[in-house]
C-alpha positions as a printed Julia matrix, in Angstrom:
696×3 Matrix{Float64}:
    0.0     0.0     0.0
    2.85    2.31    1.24
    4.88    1.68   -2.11
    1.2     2.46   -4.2
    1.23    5.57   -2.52
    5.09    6.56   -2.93
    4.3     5.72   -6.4
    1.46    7.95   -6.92
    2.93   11.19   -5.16
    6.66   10.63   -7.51
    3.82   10.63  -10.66
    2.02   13.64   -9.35
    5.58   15.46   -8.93
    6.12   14.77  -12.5
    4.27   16.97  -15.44
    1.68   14.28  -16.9
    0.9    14.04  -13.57
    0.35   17.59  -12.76
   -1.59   17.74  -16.17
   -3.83   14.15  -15.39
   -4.49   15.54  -11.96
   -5.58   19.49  -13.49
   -7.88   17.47  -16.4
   -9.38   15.41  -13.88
  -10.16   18.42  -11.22
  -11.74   20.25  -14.56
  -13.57   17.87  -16.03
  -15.1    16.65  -12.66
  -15.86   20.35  -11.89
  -17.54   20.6   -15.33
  -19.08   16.87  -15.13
  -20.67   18.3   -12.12
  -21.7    21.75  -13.39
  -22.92   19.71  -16.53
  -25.26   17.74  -13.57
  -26.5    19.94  -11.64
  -27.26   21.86  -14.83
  -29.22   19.12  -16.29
  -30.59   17.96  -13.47
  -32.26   21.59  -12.74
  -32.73   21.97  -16.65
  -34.51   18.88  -16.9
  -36.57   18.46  -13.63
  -38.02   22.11  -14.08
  -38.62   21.04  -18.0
  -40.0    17.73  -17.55
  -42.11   19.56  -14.35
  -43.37   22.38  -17.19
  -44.47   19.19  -19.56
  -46.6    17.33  -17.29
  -48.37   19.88  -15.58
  -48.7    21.25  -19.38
  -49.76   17.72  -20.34
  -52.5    17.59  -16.83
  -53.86   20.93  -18.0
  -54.38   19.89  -21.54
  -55.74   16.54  -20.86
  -58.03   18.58  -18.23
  -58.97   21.02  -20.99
  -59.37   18.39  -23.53
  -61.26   15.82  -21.4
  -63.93   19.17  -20.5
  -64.4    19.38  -24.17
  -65.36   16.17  -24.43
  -67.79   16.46  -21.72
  -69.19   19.85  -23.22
  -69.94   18.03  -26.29
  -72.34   15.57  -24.68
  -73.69   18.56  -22.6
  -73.8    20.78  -26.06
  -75.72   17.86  -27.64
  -78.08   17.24  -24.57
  -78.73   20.87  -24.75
  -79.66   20.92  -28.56
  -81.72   17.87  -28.22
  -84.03   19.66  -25.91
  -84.53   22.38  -27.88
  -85.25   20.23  -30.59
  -87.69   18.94  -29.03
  -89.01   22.34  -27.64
  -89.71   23.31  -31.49
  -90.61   19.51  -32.89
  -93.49   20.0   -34.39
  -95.11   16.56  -33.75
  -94.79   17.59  -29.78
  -96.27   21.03  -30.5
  -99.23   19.34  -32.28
  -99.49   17.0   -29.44
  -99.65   19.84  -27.11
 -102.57   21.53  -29.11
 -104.76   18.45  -29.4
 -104.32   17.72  -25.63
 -105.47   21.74  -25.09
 -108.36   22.06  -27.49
 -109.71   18.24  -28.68
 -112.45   16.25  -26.87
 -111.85   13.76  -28.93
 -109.72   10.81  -26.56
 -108.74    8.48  -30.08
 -107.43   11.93  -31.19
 -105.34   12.65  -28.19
 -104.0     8.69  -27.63
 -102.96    8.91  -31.63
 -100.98   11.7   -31.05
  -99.51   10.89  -27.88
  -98.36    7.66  -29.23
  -96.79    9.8   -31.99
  -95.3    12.38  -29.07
  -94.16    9.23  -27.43
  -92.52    7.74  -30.79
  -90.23   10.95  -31.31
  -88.97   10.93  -27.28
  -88.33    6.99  -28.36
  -86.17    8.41  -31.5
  -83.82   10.92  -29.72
  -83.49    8.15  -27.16
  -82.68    5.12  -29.58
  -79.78    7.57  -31.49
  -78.49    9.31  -28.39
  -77.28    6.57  -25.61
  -75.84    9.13  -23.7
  -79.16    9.7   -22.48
  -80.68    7.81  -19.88
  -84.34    9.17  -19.32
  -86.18   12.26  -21.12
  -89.42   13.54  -19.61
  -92.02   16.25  -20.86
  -93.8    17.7   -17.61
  -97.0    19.55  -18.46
 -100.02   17.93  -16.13
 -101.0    14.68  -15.22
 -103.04   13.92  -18.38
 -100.3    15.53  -20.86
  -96.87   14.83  -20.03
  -94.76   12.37  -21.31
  -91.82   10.46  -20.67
  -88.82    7.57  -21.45
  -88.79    5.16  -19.82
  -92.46    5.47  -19.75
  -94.0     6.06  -16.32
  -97.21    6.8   -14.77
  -97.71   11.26  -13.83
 -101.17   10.05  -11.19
  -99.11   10.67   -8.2
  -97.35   13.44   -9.22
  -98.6    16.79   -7.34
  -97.87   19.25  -10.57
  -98.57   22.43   -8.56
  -96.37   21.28   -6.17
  -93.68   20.24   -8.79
  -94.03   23.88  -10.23
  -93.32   25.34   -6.73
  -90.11   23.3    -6.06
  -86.59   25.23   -6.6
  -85.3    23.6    -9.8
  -88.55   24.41  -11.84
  -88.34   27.8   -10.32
  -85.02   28.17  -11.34
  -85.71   26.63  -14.94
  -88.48   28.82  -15.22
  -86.98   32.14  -13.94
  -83.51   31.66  -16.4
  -83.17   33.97  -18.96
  -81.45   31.71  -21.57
  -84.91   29.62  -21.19
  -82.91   26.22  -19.45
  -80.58   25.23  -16.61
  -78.42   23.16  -15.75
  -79.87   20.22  -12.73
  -77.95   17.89  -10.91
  -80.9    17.31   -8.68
  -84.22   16.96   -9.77
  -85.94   14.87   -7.01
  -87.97   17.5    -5.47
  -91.54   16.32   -5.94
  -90.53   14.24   -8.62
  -88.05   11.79   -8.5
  -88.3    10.77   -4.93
  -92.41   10.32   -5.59
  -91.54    8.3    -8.56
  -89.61    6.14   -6.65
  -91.57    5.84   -3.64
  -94.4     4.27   -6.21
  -92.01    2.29   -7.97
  -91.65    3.27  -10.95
  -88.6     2.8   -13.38
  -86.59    5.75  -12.28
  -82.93    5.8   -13.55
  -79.39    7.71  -12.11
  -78.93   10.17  -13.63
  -75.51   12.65  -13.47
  -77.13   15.79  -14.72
  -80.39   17.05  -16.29
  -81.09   19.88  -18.91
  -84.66   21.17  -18.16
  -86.06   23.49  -20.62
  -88.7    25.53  -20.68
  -91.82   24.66  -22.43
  -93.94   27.3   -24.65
  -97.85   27.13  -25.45
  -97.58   26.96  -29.43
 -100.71   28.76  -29.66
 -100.25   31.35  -27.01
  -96.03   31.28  -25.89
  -97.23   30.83  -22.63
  -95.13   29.16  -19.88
  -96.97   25.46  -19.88
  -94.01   23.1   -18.79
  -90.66   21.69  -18.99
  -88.55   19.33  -20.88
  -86.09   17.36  -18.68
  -83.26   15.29  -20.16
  -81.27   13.28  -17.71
  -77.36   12.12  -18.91
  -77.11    8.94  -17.64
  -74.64    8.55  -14.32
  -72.93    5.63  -16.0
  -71.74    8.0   -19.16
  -69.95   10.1   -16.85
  -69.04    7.4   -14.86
  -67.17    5.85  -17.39
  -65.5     8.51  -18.49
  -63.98   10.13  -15.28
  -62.6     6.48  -14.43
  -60.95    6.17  -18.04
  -59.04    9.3   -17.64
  -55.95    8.87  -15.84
  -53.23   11.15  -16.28
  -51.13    9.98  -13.95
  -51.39    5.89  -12.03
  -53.59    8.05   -9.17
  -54.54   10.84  -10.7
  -58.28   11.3    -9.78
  -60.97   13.45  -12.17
  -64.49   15.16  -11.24
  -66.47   17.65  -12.58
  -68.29   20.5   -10.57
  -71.49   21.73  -11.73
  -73.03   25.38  -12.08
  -75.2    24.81   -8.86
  -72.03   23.71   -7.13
  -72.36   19.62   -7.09
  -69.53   17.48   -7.42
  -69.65   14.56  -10.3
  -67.41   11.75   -9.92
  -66.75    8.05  -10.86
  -68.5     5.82   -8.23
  -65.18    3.61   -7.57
  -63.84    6.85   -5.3
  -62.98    6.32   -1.86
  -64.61    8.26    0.78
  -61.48    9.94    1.73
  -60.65   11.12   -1.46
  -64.51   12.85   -1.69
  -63.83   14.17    1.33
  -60.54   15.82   -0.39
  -62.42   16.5    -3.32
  -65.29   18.28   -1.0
  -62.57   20.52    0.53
  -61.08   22.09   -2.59
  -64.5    22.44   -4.49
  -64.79   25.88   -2.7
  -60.97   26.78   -3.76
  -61.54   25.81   -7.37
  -64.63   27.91   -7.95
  -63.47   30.7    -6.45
  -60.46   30.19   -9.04
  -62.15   29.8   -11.82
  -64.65   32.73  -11.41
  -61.01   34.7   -11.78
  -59.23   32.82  -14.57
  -60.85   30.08  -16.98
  -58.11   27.61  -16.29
  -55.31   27.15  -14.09
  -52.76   24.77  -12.19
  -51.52   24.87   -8.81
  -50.66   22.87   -5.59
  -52.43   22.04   -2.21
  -52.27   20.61    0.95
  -55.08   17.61    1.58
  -52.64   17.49    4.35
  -50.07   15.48    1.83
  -49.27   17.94   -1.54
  -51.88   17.74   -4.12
  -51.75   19.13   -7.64
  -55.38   20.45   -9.15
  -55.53   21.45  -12.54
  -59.14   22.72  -13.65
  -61.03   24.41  -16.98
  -64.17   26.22  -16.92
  -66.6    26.12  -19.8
  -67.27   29.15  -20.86
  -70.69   27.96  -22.44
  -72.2    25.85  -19.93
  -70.05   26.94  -16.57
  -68.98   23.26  -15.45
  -65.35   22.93  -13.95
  -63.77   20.07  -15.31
  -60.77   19.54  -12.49
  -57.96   16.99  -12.02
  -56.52   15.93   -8.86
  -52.94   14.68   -9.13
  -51.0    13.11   -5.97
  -47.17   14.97   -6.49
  -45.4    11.88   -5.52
  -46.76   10.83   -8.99
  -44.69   13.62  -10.47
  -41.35   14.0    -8.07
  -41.25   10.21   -8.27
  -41.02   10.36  -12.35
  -38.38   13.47  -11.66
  -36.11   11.76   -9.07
  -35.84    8.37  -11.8
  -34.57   11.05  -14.27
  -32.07   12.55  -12.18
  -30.71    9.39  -11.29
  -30.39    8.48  -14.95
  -28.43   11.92  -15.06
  -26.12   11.52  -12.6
  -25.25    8.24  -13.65
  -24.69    8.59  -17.68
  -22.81   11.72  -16.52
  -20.29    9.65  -13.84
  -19.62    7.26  -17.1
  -18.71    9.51  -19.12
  -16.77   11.55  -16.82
  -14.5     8.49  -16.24
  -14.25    7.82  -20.07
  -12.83   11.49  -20.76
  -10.56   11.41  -17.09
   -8.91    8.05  -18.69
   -8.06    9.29  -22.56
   -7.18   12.36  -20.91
   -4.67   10.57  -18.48
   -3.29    8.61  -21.47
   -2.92   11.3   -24.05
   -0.77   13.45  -21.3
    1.82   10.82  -21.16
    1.79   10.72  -24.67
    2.37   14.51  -25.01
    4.69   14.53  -22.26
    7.19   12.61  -23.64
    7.54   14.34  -26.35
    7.97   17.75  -24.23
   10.9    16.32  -22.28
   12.68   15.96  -25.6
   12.27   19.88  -26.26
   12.89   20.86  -22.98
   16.53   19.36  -22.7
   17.45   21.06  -26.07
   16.06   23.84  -24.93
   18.25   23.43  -21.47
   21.27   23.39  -23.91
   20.26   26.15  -25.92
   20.13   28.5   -22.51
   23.35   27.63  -21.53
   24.97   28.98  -24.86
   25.24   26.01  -26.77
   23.23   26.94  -30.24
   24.5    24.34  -32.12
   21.37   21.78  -30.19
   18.72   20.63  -32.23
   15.27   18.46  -31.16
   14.59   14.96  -32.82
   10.8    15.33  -32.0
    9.05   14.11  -35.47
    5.08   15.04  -34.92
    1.87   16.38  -36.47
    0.62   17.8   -33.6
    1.45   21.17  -31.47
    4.42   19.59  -29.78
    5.96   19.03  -33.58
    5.31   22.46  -34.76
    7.26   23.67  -31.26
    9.72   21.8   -31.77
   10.59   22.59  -35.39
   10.09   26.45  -34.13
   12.52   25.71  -31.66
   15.16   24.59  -34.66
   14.46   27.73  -37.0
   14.78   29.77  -33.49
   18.47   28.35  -33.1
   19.39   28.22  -36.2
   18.62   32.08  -36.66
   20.52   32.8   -33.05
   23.81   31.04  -34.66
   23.47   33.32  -37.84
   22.82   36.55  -35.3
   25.54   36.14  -33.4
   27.4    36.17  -36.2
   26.32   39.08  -37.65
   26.51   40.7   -34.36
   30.15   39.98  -33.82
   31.14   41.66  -37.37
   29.34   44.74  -37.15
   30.47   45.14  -33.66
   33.92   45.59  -35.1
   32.63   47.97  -37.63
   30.75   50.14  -34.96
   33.91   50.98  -33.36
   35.83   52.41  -36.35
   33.35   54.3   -37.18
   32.79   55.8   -33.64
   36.15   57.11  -33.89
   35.43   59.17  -36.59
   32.56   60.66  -35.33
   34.39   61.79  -31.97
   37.28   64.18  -34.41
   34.34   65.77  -36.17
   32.15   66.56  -33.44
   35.53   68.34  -31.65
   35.71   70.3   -34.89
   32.31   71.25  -35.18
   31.76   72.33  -31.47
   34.91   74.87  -31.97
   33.02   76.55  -35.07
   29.9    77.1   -33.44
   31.03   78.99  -30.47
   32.63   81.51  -32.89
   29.09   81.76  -34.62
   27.31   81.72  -31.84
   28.76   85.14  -30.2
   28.19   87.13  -33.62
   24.52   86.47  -33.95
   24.45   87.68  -30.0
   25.78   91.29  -31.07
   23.59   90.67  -33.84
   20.39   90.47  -31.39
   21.33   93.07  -29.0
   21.15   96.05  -31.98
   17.74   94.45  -33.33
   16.33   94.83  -29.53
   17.15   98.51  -28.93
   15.37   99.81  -32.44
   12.45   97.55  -31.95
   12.03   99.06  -28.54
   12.26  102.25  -29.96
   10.25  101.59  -32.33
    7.42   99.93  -29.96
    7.32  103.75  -28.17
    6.44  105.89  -31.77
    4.07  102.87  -32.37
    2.18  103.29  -28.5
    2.02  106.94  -28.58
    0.54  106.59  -32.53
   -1.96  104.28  -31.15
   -3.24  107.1   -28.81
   -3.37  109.64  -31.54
   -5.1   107.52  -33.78
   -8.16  106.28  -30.72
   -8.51  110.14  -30.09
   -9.22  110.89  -33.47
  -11.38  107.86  -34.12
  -13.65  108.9   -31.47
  -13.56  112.33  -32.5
  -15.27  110.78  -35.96
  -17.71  108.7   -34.17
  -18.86  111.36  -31.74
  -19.21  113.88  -34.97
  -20.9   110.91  -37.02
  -23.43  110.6   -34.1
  -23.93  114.23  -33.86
  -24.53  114.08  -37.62
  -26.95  110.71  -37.78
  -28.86  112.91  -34.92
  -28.94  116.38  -36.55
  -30.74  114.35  -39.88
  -32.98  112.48  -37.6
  -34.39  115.89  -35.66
  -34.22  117.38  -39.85
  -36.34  114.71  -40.95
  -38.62  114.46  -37.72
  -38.86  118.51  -38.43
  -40.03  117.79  -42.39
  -42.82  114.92  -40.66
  -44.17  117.66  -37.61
  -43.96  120.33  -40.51
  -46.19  118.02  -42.74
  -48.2   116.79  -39.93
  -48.78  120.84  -39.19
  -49.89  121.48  -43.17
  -52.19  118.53  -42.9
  -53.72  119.59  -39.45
  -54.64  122.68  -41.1
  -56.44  121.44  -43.75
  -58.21  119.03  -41.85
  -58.86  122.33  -39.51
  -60.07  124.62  -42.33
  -62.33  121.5   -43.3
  -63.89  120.73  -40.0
  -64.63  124.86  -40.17
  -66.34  124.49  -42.92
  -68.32  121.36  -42.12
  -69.04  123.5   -38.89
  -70.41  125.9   -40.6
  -72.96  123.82  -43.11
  -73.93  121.54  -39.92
  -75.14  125.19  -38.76
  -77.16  125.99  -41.52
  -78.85  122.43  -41.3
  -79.93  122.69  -37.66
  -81.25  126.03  -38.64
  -82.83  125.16  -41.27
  -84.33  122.19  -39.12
  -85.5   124.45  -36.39
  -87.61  126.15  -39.26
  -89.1   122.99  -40.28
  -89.93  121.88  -37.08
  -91.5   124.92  -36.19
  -93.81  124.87  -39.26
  -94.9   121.0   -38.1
  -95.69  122.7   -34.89
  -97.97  124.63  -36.6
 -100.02  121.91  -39.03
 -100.03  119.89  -35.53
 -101.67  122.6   -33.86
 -104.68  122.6   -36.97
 -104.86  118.92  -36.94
 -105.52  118.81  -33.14
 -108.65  121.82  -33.98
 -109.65  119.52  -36.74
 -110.03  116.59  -34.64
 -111.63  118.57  -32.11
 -114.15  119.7   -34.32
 -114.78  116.05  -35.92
 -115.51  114.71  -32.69
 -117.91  117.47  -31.61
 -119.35  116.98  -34.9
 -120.06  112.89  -34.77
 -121.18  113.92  -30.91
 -123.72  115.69  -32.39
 -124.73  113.35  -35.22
 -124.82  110.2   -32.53
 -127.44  112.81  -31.2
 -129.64  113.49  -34.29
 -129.32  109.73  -35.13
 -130.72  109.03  -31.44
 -133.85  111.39  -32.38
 -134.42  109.48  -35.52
 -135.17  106.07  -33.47
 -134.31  102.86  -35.9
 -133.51  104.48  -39.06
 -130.71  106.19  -37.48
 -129.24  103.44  -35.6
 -126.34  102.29  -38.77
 -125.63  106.46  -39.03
 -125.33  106.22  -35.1
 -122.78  103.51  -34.97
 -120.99  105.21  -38.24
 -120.8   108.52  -35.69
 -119.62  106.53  -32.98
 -116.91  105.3   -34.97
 -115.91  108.53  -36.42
 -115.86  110.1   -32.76
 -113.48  107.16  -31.83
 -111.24  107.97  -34.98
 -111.45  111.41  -34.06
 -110.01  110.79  -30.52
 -107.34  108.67  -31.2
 -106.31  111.67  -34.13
 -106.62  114.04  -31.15
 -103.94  111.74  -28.93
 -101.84  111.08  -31.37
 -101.35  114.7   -32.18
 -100.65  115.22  -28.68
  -98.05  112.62  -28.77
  -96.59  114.08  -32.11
  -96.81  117.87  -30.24
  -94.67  116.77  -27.83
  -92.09  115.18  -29.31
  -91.95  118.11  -31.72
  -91.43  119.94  -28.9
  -88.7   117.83  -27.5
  -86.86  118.1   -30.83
  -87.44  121.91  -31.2
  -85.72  122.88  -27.58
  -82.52  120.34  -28.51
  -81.85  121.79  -31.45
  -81.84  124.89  -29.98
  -79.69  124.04  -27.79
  -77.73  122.07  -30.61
  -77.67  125.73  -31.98
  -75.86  127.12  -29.2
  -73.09  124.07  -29.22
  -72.3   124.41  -32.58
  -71.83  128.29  -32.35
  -69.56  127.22  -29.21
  -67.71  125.01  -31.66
  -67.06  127.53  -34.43
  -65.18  129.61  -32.05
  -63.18  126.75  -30.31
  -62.16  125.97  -33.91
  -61.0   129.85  -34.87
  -59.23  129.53  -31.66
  -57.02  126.04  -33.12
  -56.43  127.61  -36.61
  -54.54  130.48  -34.41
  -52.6   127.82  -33.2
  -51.85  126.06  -35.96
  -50.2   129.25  -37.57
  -48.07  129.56  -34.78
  -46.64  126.4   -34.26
  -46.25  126.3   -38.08
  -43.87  129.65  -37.26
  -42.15  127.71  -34.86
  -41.09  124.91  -37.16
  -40.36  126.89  -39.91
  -37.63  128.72  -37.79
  -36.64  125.24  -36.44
  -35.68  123.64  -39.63
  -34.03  126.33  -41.12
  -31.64  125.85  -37.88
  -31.21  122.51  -37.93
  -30.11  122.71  -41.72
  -27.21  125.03  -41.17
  -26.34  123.03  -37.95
  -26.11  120.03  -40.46
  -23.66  121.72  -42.96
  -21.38  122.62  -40.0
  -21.35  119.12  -39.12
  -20.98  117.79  -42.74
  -17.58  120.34  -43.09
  -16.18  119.2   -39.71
  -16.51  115.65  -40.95
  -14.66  116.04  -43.89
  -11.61  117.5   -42.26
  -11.84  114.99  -39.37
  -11.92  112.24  -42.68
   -8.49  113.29  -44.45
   -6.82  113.75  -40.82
   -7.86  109.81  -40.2
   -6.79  108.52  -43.91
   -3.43  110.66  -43.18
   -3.04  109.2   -39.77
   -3.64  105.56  -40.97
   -0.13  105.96  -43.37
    1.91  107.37  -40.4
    0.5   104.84  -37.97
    1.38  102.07  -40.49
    4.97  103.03  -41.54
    5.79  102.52  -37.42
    4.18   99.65  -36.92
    6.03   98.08  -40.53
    9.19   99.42  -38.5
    8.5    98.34  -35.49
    7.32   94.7   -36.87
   10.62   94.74  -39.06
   12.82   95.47  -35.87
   10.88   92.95  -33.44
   11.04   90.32  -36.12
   14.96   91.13  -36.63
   14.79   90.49  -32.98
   13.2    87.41  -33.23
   15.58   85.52  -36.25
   18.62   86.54  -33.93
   17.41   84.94  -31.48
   16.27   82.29  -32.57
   19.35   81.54  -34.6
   20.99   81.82  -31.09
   19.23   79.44  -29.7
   19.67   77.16  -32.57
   23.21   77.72  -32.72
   23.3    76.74  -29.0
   20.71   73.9   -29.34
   23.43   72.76  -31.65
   26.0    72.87  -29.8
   24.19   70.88  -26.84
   23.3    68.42  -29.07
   27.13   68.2   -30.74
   28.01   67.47  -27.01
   25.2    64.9   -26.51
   26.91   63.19  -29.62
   30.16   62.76  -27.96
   28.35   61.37  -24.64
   27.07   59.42  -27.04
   29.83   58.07  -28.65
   31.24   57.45  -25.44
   28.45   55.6   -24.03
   28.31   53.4   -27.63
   31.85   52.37  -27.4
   31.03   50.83  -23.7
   28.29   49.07  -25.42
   29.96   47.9   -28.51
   32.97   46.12  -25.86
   30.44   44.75  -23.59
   28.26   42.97  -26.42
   32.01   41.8   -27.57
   32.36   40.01  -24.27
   28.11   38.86  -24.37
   28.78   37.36  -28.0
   31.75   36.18  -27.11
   30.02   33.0   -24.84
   27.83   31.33  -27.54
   29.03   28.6   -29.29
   28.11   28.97  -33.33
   30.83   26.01  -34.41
């Protein structure tokens, strides 16, 4: 054991076993990445599949029963509009004739017999109307049935009450089936009923009902052939809250069934369909769909032991596949390092050689892989290193004749630039003192020539102004002319409007007048149809028409009277305001004597102003002009210093600049020599670096 373990710790100090042991740490830590990966991957996968696969089956197995339901529903309005039943119903309402009503209740009876024979689904239809009219298959005696009592129980109230016209029963016996079977008749279970409304044909009165019971072995059968998982249970809950199941149910699980009815409807008045998990104490998954058209819940009950159990076989397939291949790649792995490794040693002692000087080693290593391309790289690499040193070793030699040379002429050179460099410093001093001087004409220029420049813009301004107040003169001057006119106008309209209210006065006066007749006219019309009432009074019935012709003429003749009043006084009205209008406007014909005055004046005043303001202008203008050829004059003089000064500054400038040139040179002469120094060190210690490789 001890000598297995010496054994193992020698291989793990070696390289294939460094490289075995770092494959095997990473492929373990990706074989179990890789797992737990999967594992999650596939148990959260395979979890989404079957509860996808419970909720379709769920969805699919409710369509299945809302076909049957869909039919049973059609099938009683089929019969609600059969016409054999609705002339049934009419010979059992108005016939006395009993041969009549027998033939056509056999025929009634015949069509029940029809929808029975194609539809096995169905286990029992009845049509309730009274005791001497209803109907049913299988056929049964209606003597002991108590039809108002029937029609009082809750299902027919419900049935009756419905606006779509039918419900949905799972529990007819009310004063029905429990009298039935009390009597004992043929009464068969039933798992639900459609009862539908029945309609007088003649009338469209409520008269009865139409019940068709599914059988209980039809749903039966079906809720114990679905199994989506080994004890997966199914049930159906109605509208009216009743559970349907397959009669092979334990009472434990309809007890569990019992508790979560309440959960699922609550659900499923939220959301049409769903899936989720519950505690019946162990963990139950329920997956239910609504029908939208009739309102049953189909539901599933799943134990998840049936799932986790199908989950936990998967992961253990997992785990394993993944532990077999793990140990296949750890083993090629182990066995292609040693193969590589071998190869590597080979390199690595040439490679030893080649570090210790010795370029003349070469590798024997004759592969297709990586470890052949390194090891012809690592030829070519040597092979290039012998003809480099080489190389080296000749132009070292040549490096340090030529180094030589370049020490006499930098000696030579740095002499001649000293010399150079201290005339171009005379050179720079001169160029300094004129462009000084010439920097003091140019400063007190540049005064001159800001005083005068603002001496132009404050006589432009004055000028700009002077033409603004000359043109604002011309406008007032204008403005005067045309207030004069308009004056001299309004004068004259003055004195027409004058003439008019005078004239209207005059007119007014004279309708005064003819007022004043008409009044004594209509005074004198009524006294006059006064007195003819009067003479037509004496005359007894032949004057009665000339009587009411004098009334009506007295009538006539008052209203003239009032209205003349009226008219007298508003001619009155209007005579005293335009009197007084008369007054006004002589008021305003002296008010407007008063502004033409004015007028003349101020049109003195701006007369005088302009003719001011115009020689003011001229002044300016002549000012201007001189100010103008002092400027353009001042521009040349300003100019010629600054080209002098610029010249001189610029002079300036070259000298120094060729100074500093002259003494960048110089540093950089003396840099050379460092330079050559500092190369000849180098060129004897790569002599004595060279000098250890062996190229032969």
């Amino acid at each position: 054991m001890k000598a297995i373990v010496k054994k193992a710790k020698s291989l793990a100090s070696t390289l294939p076993g460094k490289i075995a042991i770092l494959l095997f740490l990473v492929v373990l830590i990706l074989v179990l990445l890789i797992d737990i990966f999967t594992v999650t991957f596939s148990t959260s996968m395979l979890r989404q599949n079957i509860e996808d696969s419970i909720s379709t089956s769920t969805f699919q197995s409710g369509k299945y029963f809302d076909q049957i339901l869909e039919r049973a529903k059609d099938l009683s309005f089929q019969l609600a509009t059969n016409e054999t039943l609705k002339k049934y119903i009419n010979v059992q309402k108005t016939s006395n004739d009993d041969y009549e009503k027998l033939e056509w209740k056999k025929e009634a009876q015949k069509a029940l017999l029809s929808i029975i024979s194609s539809n096995k689904f169905i286990s029992s239809v009845y049509i309730l109307i009274n005791k001497e009219s209803s109907l049913g298959y299988p056929t049964i005696s209606f003597d002991n049935i108590d039809f108002n009592n029937l029609f009082k129980s809750n299902w027919v109230k419900m049935a009756f009450e419905s606006d779509q016209g039918f419900i949905w029963c799972a529990d007819h016996n009310q004063y029905f089936n429990d009298i039935l079977k009390e009597v004992g008749s043929d009464v068969r279970d039933y798992s639900i009923s459609v009862v539908r409304v029945l309609y007088d044909p003649s009338t469209g009165n409520k008269i009865g009902l139409i019940v068709i019971d599914i059988g209980k072995d039809v749903f039966d059968e079906m809720l114990s052939n679905i199994k989506i998982t080994k004890n997966g249970i199914s049930f159906v809950i109605t509208p009216d809250s009743k559970i349907i199941t397959s009669k092979n149910l334990s009472t434990a699980i309809k007890s569990k069934i019992n508790v979560i009815k309440t959960t699922i409807s609550e659900k499923a008045d939220k959301k049409d369909a769903d899936i989720f998990e519950t505690n019946l104490p162990d963990v139950w998954i329920v997956s239910y769909s609504k029908s939208s058209d009739s309102g049953f819940i189909y539901a599933s009950l799943i134990p998840k032991n049936d799932i986790t159990s199908k989950i936990s076989k998967l992961q253990l397939v997992i785990i394993l596949i993944s532990l077999i291949f793990g140990v296949f790649v750890i083993g090629g792995s182990f066995f292609g390092t040693l193969k590589i490794t071998k190869s590597v040693k080979v390199v690595l002692e040439q490679m030893n050689k080649a570090s210790g000087g010795n370029l003349t080693a070469f590798s024997h290593v004759s592969l297709n892989d990586e470890i052949g391309i390194l090891s012809d790289g690592f030829n070519k690499m040597v092979s290039q290193l012998r003809e480099l040193v080489g190389k080296v070793k000749q132009l070292s030699e040549q490096v340090n004749k030529t180094i030589s040379t370049i020490a006499t002429i930098a000696s030579e050179t740095t002499a001649a630039s000293n010399e150079v460099a201290k005339a171009i410093s005379e050179i720079a001093e001169g160029a300094c003192s004129q462009a000084n001087e010439a920097t003091l004409i140019s400063q007190a220029m540049s005064g001159f020539t800001k005083d005068v420049i603002n001496m132009v813009e404050d006589f432009n301004r004055m000028n700009k102004v002077s033409e603004e107040v000359l043109v604002k003169t011309d406008r007032g001057y204008s403005a005067i002319e045309v207030l004069r006119q308009v004056a001299g106008n309004s004068q004259k309209t003055t004195k027409d409007m004058i003439l008019r209210v005078r004239e209207l006065i005059g007119w007014v006066e004279k309708i005064n007048k003819i007022m004043n007749l008409l009044s004594s006219i209509s005074e004198q019309t009524r006294l006059l149809a006064l007195n003819a009432t009067l003479e037509a009074a004496k005359a007894g019935e032949s004057g009665k028409g000339f009587a009411v012709v004098a009334s009506e003429i007295r009538k006539l003749a008052q209203q003239s009277k009032d209205a003349t009043k009226g008219v007298e006084e508003i001619v009155k009205n209007i005579l005293s305001k335009a009197k007084f209008s008369e007054k006004v406007v002589d008021d305003v014909e002296n008010i407007i004597k008063l502004q033409e005055d004015s007028i003349r004046s101020v049109e003195i005043s701006f007369t005088e102003m302009k003719n001011a303001i115009s020689d003011l202008l001229e002044g300016l203008q002549r000012a201007i002009k001189t100010l103008r050829v002092i400027d353009s004059k001042k521009d040349k003089i300003f100019n010629s210093v600054e080209n002098i000064s610029a010249v001189s500054e610029e002079t300036a400038a070259l000298s120094e600049e060729v100074s500093a040139a002259t003494e960048q040179q110089l540093a950089s002469i003396e840099e050379l020599q460092n330079m050559v120094y500092s190369l000849r060190n180098l060129s004897e210690e790569l002599n004595k670096a060279v000098s250890v490789f062996k190229v032969e």
